[in-house]
C-alpha positions in Angstrom: 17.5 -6.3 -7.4 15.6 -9.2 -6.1 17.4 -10.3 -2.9 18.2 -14.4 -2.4 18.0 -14.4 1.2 15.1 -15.5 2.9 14.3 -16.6 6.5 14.3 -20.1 6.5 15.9 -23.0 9.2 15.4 -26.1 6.5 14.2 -26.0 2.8 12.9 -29.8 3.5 10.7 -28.7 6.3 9.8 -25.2 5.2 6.2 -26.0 3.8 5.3 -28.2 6.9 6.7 -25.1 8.9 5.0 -22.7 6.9 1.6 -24.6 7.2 1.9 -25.0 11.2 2.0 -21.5 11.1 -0.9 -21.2 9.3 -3.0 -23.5 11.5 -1.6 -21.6 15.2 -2.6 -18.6 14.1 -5.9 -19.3 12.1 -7.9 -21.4 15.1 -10.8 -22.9 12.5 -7.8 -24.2 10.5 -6.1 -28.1 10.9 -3.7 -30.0 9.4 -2.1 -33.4 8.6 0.8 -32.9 9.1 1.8 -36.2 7.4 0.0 -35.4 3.9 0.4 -31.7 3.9 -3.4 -31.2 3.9 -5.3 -28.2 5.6 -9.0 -28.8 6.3 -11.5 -26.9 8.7 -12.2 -28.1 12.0 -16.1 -28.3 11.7 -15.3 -30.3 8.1 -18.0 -32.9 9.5 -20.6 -30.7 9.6 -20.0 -29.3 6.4 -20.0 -32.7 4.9 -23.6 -33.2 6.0 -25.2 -30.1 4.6 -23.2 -29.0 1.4 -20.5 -29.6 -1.5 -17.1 -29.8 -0.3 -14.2 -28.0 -2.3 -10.5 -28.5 -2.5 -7.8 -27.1 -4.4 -4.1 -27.5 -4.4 -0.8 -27.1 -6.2 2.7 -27.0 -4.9 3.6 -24.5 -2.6 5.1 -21.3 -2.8 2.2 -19.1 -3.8 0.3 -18.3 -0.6 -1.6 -17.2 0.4 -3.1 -19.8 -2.3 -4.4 -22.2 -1.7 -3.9 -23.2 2.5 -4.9 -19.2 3.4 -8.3 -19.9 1.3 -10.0 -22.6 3.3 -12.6 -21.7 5.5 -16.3 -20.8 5.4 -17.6 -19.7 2.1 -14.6 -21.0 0.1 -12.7 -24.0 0.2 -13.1 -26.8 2.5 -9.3 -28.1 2.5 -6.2 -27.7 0.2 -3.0 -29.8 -0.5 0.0 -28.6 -0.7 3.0 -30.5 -2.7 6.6 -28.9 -2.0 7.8 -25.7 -3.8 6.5 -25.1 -7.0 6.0 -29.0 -7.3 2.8 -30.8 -7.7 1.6 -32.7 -4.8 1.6 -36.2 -5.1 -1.2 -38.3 -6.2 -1.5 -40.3 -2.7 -1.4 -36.5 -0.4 -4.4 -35.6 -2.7 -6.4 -39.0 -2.5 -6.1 -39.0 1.0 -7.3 -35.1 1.4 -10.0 -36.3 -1.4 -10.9 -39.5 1.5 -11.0 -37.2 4.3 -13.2 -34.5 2.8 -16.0 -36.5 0.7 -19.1 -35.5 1.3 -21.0 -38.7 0.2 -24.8 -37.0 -0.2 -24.0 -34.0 -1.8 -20.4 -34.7 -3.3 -17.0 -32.9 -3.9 -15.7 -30.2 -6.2 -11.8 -30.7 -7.5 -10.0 -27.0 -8.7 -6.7 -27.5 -10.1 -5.1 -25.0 -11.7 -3.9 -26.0 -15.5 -0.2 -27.4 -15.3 0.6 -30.5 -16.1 1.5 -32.1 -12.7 -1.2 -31.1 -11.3 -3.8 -32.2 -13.9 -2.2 -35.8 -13.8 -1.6 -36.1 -9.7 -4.9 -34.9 -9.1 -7.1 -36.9 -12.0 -5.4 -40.0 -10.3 -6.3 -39.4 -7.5 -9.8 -38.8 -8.2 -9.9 -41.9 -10.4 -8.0 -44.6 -7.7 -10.9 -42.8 -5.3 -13.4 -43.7 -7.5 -11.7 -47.3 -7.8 -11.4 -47.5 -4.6 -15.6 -46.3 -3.9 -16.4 -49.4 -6.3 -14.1 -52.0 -5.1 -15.9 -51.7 -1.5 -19.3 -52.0 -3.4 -20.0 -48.6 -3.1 -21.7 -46.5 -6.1 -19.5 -44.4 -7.9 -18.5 -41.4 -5.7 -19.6 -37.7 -6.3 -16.7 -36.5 -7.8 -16.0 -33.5 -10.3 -13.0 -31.6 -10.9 -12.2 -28.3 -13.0 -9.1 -27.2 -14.4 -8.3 -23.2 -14.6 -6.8 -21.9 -17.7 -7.2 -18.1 -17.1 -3.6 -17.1 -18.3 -3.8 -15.6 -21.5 0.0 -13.7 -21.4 1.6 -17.0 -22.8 -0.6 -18.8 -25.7 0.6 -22.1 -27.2 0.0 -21.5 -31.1 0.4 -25.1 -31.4 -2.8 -25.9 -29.5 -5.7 -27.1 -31.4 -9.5 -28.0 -30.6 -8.1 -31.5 -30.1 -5.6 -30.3 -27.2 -2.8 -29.0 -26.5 -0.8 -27.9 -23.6 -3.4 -25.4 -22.9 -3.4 -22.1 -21.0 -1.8 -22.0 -17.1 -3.9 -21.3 -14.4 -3.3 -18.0 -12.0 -4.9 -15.9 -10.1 -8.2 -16.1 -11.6 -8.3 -19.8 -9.6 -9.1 -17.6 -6.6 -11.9 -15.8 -7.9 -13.3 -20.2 -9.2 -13.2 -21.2 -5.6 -14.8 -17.9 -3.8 -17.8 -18.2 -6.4 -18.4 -21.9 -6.3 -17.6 -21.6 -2.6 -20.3 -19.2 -2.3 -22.6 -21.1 -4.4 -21.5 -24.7 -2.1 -22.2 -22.8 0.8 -25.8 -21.8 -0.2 -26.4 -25.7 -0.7 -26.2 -25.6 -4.2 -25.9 -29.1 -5.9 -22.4 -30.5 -7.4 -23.9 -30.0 -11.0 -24.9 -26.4 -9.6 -21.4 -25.6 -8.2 -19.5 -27.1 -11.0 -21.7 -25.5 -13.3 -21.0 -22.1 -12.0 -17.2 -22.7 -11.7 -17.3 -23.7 -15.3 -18.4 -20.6 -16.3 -16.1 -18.4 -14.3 -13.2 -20.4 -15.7 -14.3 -19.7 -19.5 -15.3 -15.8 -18.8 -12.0 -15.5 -16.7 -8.4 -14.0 -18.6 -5.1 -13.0 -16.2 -1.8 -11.4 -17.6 1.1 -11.4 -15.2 4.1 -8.7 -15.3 7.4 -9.3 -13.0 10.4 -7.0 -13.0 12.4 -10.2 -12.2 12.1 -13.8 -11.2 11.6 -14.8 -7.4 14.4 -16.3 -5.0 14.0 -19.9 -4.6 14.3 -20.9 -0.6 17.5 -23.5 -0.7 18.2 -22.6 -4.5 18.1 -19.0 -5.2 17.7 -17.2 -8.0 16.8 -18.8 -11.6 17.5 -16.0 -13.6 17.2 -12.5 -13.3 16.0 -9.4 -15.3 18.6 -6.5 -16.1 18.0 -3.7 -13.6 16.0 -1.8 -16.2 14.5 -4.6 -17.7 10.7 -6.2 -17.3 8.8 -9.3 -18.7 5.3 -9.6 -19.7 3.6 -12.8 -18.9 6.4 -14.2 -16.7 4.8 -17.2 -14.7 4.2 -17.6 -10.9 6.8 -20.2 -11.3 9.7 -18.0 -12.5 8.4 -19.3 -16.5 9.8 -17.2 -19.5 7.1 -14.5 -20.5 6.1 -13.5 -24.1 8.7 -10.4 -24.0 11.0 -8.9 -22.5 11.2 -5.2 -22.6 12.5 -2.1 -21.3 10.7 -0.9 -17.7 7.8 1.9 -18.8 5.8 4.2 -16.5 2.9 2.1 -15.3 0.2 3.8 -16.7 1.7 2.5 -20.2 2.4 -0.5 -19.0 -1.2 -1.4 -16.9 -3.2 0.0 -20.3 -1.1 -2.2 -22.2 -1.7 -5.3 -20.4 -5.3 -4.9 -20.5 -5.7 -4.1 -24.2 -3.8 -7.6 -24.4 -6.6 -9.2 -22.4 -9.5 -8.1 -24.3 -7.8 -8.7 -27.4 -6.6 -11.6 -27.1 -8.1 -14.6 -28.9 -9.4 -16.5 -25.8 -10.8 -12.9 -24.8 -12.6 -12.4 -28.0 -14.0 -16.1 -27.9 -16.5 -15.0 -25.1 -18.1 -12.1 -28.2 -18.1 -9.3 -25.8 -16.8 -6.2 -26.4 -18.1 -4.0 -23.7 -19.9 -4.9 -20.0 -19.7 -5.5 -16.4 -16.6 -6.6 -15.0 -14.8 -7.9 -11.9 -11.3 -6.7 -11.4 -8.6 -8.6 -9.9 -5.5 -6.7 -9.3 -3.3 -9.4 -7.4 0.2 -9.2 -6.1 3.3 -11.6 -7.1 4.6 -11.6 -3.9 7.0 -8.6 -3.6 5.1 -5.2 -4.7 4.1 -2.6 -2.4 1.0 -1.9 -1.1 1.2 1.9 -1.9 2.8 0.8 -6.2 -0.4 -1.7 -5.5 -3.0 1.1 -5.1 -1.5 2.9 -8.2 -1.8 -0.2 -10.6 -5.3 -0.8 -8.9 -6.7 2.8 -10.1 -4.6 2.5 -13.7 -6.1 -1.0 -14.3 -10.0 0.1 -13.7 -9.1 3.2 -15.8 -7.9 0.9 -18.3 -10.7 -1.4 -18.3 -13.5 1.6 -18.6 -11.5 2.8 -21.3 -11.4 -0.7 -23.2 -15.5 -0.4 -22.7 -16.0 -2.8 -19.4 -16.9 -1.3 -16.1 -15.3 -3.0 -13.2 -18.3 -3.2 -10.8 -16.3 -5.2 -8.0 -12.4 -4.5 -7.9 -10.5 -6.7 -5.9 -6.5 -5.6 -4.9 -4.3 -8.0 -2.7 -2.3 -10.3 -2.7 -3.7 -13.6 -3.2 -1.8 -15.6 -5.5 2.2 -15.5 -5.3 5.3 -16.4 -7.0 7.2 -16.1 -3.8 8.8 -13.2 -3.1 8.2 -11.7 -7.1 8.2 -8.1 -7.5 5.4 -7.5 -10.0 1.6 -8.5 -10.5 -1.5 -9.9 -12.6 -4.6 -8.6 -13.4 -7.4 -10.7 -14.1 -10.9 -9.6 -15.8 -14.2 -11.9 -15.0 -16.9 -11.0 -17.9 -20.3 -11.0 -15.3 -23.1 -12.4 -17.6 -25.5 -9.5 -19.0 -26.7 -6.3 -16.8 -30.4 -7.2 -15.3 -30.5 -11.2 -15.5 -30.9 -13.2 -13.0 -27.2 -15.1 -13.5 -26.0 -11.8 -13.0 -27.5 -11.2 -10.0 -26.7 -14.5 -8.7 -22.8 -14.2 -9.9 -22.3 -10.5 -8.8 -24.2 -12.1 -5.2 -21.9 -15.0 -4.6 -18.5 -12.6 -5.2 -20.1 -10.3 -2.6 -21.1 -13.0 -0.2 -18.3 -12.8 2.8 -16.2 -15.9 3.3 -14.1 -16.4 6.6 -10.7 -17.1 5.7 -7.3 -16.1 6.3 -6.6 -14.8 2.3 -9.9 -13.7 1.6 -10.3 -10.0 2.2 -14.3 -9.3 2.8 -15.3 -5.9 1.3 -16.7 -3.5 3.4 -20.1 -1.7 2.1 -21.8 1.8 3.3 -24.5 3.6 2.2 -23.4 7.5 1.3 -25.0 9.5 3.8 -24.4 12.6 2.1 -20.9 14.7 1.0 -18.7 16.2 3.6 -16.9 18.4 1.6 -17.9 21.7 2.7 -16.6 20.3 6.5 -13.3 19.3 5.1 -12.6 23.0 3.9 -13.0 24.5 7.0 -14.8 27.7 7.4 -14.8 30.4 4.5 -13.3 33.2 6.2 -12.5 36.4 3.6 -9.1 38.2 4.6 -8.2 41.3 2.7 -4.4 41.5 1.9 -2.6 44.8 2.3 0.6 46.3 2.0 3.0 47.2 4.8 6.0 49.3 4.5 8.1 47.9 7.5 6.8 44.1 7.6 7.6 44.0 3.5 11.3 45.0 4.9 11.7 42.3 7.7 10.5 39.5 5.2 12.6 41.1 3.0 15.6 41.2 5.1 15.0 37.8 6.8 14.8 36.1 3.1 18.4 37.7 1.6 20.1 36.4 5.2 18.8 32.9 4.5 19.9 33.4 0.8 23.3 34.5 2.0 23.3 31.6 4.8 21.8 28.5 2.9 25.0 26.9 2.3 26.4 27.1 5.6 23.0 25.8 7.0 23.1 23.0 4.2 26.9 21.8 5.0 26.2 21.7 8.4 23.0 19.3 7.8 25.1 17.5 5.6 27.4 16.6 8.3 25.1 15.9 11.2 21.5 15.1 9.2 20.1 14.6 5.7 21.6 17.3 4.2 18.2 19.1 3.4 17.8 21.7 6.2 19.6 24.4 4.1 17.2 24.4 1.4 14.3 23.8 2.7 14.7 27.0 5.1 15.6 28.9 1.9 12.0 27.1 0.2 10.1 28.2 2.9 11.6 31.6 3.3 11.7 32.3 -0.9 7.7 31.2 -0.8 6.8 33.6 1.8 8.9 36.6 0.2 7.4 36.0 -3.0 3.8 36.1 -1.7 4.7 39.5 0.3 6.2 40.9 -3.1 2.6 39.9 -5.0 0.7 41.7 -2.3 -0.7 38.4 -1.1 -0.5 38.9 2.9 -2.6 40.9 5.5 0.3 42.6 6.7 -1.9 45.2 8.7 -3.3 42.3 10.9 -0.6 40.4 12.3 -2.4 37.5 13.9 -3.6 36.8 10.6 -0.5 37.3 8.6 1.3 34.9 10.7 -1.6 32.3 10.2 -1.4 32.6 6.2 2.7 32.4 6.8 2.2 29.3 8.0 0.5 28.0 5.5 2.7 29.1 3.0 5.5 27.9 5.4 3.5 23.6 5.1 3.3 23.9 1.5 6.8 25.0 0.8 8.8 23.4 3.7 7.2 20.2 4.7 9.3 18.2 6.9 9.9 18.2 10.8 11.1 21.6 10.4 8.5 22.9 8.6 5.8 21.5 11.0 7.9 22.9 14.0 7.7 26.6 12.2 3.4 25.8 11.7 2.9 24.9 15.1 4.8 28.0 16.0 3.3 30.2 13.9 -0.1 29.1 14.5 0.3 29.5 18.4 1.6 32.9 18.0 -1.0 33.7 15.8 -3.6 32.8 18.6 -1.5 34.3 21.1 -1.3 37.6 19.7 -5.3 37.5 18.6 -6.2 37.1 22.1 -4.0 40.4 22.9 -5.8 42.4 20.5 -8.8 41.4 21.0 -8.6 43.0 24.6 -6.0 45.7 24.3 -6.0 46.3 20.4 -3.3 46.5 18.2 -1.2 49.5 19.8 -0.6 46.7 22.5 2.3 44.7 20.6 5.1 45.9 21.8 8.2 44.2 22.0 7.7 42.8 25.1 4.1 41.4 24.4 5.4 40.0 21.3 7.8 38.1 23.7 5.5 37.0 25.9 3.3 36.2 22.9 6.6 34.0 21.6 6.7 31.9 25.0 2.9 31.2 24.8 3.3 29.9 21.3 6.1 27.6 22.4 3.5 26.0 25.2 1.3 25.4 22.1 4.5 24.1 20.2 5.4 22.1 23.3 2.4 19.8 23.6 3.4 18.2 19.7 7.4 18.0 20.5 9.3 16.6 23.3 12.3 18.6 21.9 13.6 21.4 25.0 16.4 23.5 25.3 19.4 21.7 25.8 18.1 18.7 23.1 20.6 20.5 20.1 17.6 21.6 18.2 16.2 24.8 16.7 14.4 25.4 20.4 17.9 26.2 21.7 18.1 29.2 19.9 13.8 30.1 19.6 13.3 29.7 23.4 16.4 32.2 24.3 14.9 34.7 22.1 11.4 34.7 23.5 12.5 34.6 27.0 14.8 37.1 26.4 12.4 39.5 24.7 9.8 38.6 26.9 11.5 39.7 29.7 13.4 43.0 28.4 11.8 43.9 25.7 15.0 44.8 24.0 15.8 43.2 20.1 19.3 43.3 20.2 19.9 41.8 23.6 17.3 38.7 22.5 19.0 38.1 19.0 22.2 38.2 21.0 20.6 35.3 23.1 19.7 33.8 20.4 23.1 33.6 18.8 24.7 32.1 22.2 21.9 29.5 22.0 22.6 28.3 18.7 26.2 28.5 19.5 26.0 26.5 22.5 24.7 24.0 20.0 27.8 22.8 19.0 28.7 21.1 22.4 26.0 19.6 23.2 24.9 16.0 22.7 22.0 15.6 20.4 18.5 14.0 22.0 16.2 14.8 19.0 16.1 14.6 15.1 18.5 12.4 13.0 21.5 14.2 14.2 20.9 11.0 17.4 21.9 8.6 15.0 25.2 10.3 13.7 28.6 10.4 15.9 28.4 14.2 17.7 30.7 16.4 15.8 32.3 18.7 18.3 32.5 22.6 17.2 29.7 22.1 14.6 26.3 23.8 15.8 23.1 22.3 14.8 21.5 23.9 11.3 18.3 24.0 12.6 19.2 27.0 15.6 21.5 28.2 12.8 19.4 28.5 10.0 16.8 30.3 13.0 19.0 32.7 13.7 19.3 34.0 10.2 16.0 34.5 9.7 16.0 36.6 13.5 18.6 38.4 12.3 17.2 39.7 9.5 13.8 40.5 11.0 15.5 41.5 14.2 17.9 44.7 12.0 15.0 45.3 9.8 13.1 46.5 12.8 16.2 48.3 14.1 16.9 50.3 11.2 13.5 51.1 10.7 13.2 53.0 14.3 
């Protein structure tokens, strides 16, 4: 559920707080302070050599339309309070400050009603006021965006109407005439070329509720299971309501409803090149933000257009909403030159805080082969006494899982149990199929740990890797000089405390920390030094054992009140598995 607290000191001051921000930590960015207006510093320069843009709306929706001023996009923005128009007066005196009197100024508003009426005043008291000082009439043009096509008023008419609102799609107006302004393209050139990504423009929003309100709260909310399809960046009703669905129904379903919709069809395509706009309300993750990104170019291709540029961020907001918009741009015909010119003003860089540049490479060739790692052939084989241990080791974690698991559950996450029993399952299954080179040790231990990542995962999964892969080393080098009849007991030991250097330069875990170390290290040492199973599985035990009194410095168990008496799962669920290797190799002398 959408959450109605926010970090806020006063709802009155909260834009003017917001927009200092802004300007401290953009240094090409100022304000006025009085008119809630952000401009860029070197505005009189850009006055004498090109167009100047502004947009502006009421607040509530950044990074639009402050975080979108700067080189390449717009010149200055207004900012009314939240989710209110600005007032006529804040927008003719951004409109006075920003005039570029030889080459003129652009207006973008986006289509609601306040806005359209507090910014058309103030462009005609401007011109008024051009005229009643003798001047000629100013250089002024505005454009209204109407890209929403989730919410259609049937009562509209081709003498007017209501219209469609403006979202995202207003971004992608303001980066292409910015582009095109920047250039030194003429007011009839940039409004020309804003004109037409208005028409060939078409955004449906999705939210799976409405957005907190700073110093109101919530409007209304959805039911937990519960989404709305064309929900406005203002908390406005959507088209329908309807049960949540996995995303991939839900993106492919939101683009069919682009291209068919009637403003959609309008345009006569059915097929073409494409910019994608995948833009984020305010509260959706980056990570549910890549998925929807990949869905919605799938969609597209599938609907016949082929997103050439995709663009995923967030750069229109409802606040803090959880869901997002997409937008398609139909790019003018393959091979002309106003495709070429279109598709080169999206990819010309702009320098602003919102606007994310996209980074361009040429492929130098596929690294695939590198990523595999070498192609190294190992033969598996059968073995008689290593199929027991693994054997043995796997029905002592079967028999010990739930003890393991309670005492996770009481000092961790609970999971330790069944993961040890995942990893251990996974590796007696692949002994059972034949699928291990138990004749070569080194190399049985390596594929074990593999098997061990895939299964496990986890921080005790890697721990077992990083072991495993040492000891694999370890125990290579020994055979490599003194062959195979060299791994006796002791070497393996020894073998055991050279692994845990290796495992030592990943972990600051010790003996002593309440881990699984505290019963590993006694058990190599011990070995190590006699040589003798029994008397290092015994070691083992009093490690794990000792466990239960100590006070934990690693893992989760730091963040849970020490449990006297209980020993930690990890040098538990270790010693099962010792055990049953340790009485395998016993009973097989």
């Amino acid at each position: 559920m959408v959450s109605g607290k926010h970090f806020i000191t006063d709802s009155k001051t909260l834009v003017k707080d917001s927009l200092r921000g802004l300007v401290l930590s953009n240094p090409h960015l100022a304000l006025d302070d009085d008119q809630k207006v952000i401009y860029s510093k070197d505005l009189a320069a850009k006055q004498q050599r090109q167009v100047t843009l502004f947009c502006g709306g009421g607040s509530g929706h950044e990074p639009a339309h402050a975080g979108f001023v700067g080189e390449g996009m717009l010149t200055a923005s207004v900012s009314g309070h939240v989710f209110a128009s600005p007032t006529s007066s804040q927008v003719l005196s951004c409109l006075r400050r920003i005039y570029a009197p030889n080459h003129g100024t652009l207006v973008v508003i986006k289509n609601y009603t306040g806005d359209v009426l507090n910014f058309g005043r103030a462009v005609e008291r401007f011109k008024s006021e051009c005229l009643n000082q003798g001047k000629p009439l100013p250089k002024v043009a505005m454009v209204v965006v109407d890209d929403d096509v989730g919410v259609v008023n049937p009562n509209d008419d081709d003498e007017g109407g209501v219209g469609r609102r403006g979202l995202a799609g207003t971004v992608l107006v303001y980066k292409i005439a910015g582009a095109l302004a920047a250039q030194g393209g003429s007011l009839d050139q940039v409004k020309a070329i804003a004109d037409y990504t208005i028409s060939h423009t078409f955004t449906i929003g999705c939210a799976l509720n409405a957005a907190s309100v700073p110093g109101t709260g919530m409007p209304r909310s959805l039911k937990d299971n519960e989404m709305e399809i064309g929900m406005g960046i203002h908390n406005e009703p959507g088209f329908e309501t309807r049960d949540v669905e996995p995303a991939d129904v839900l993106v492919s379903k939101l683009i069919s409803h682009i291209v068919s919709s009637g403003p959609f069809k309008k345009t006569g395509k059915t097929g073409g090149r494409v910019i994608l706009m995948v833009n984020n309300l305010g509260a959706t993750s980056n990570i549910e933000m890549g998925l929807v990104t990949k869905l919605a170019a799938e969609a597209a291709r599938n609907a016949g257009f082929d997103p050439v540029r995709t663009f995923s961020g967030t750069y229109m907001t409802g606040l803090a909403m959880p869901g997002i918009s997409l937008s398609l741009t139909i790019l003018p015909d393959h091979d002309t030159a106003e495709y070429k010119q279109l598709l080169g003003l999206v990819d010309q860089p702009a320098y602003c805080p919102g606007w994310i540049n996209q980074a361009y490479a040429e492929d130098a060739g596929n690294t695939d082969d590198l990523a595999k790692g070498p192609t190294t052939h190992i033969e598996p084989a059968p073995d008689a006494t290593w199929e027991k241990v693994i054997s043995q080791a796997y029905q002592n974690v079967v028999e010990e899982e739930p003890k393991v698991t309670h005492l996770d559950q009481v000092m961790g996450d609970g999971d330790c149990g069944q993961v040890l029993l995942a990893g251990a399952t996974a590796i007696y299954e692949a002994s059972k199929a034949t699928q291990l080179p138990l004749n070569d040790p080194p190399a049985a231990l390596a594929r074990i740990s593999s098997i061990v990542e895939d299964a496990m995962g986890g921080t005790s999964g890697i721990i077992y890797c990083l072991f495993l892969d040492g000891l694999a080393q370890q125990l290579r080098t020994l055979m490599s000089s003194n062959g195979s009849d060299a791994l006796t007991p002791q070497v393996w030991g020894k073998a055991m405390l050279g692994a845990l250097d290796t495992l030592y330069q990943y972990t600051t875990a010790r003996p002593g920390h309440r881990t699984l170390i505290d019963a590993l290290h006694p058990f190599a040492d011990e070995l190590g030094r006699s040589g003798n199973l029994q008397q290092a599985l015994g070691a083992a035990q009093k490690g794990a054992d000792s466990t239960a009194h100590m006070q934990p410095k690693r893992g989760r168990a730091v963040y849970v009140q020490q449990k006297d008496s209980l020993a930690d799962a990890g040098a538990v669920g270790l010693v099962c598995v010792l055990k049953g290797i340790v009485n395998a190799l016993c009973e097989n002398k």
